[in-house]
C-alpha positions, 0 to 999 in steps of 0.5 A: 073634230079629231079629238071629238072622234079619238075621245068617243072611239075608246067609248064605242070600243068598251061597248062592242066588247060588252055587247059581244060578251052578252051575246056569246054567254046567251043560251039559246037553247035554255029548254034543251040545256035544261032536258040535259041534266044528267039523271043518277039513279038514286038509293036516297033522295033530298026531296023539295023543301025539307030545307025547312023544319017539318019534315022529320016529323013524317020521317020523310027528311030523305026519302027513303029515311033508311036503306038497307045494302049489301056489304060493298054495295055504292049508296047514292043520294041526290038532292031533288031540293032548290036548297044545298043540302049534305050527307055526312056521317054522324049525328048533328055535332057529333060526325064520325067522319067516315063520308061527307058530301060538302055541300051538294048543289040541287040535282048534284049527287053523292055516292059512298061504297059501305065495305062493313057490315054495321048501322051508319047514321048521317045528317045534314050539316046544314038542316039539323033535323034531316036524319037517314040511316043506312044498315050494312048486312 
């Protein structure tokens, strides 16, 4: 009978351990965590499902495509889609590299301050035909 308990006590062990680590990860509170994300104010935005092909013939790829700031003037875009998506500068195969987001995760944001008057073309690394413009006056 001894045996039989010291063989089942490490067995009971592994499973209050799991339990408990199941219990504290849950979030009870799933509505109020999901009322809790942080809004940014955003000049460009990665509106739903333009990680398909379609949305460069309506020019609605960010939204709005083209924006136009003041010299020093902080451009922010935020990525309203399920899909990850970039900003980076450039031409699809050809950045610049003046700014890139990496890969920005749904509602994450990007921000980058223009210090020079200019065009400044960007894409997305990962959906070619998403394309934006942001002139500096």
């Amino acid at each position: 009978m001894k045996k039989k308990i010291i063989a089942i006590f490490p067995v009971i062990v592994l499973v209050l351990i799991f339990t408990a680590f199941f219990i504290s990860n849950e979030n009870p509170n799933k509505e109020e965590s999901k009322s809790q994300i942080t809004q940014v104010k955003a000049d460009v935005i990665m509106p739903t499902k333009v990680s398909r092909p379609g949305c460069e013939k309506t020019n609605n790829c960010y939204i709005p495509s083209t924006i136009v700031i003041k010299e020093g003037q902080l451009a922010t875009w935020v990525n309203e889609d399920a899909a990850f998506h970039s900003v980076t500068s450039g031409f699809y195969g050809t950045p610049t590299g003046l700014f890139d987001s990496g890969y920005l995760d749904p509602y994450q944001s990007f921000s980058f301050t223009f210090d020079e008057s200019g065009v400044y073309d960007y894409y997305c690394t990962l959906h070619p035909w998403m394309k934006g413009q942001v002139i500096v006056e």
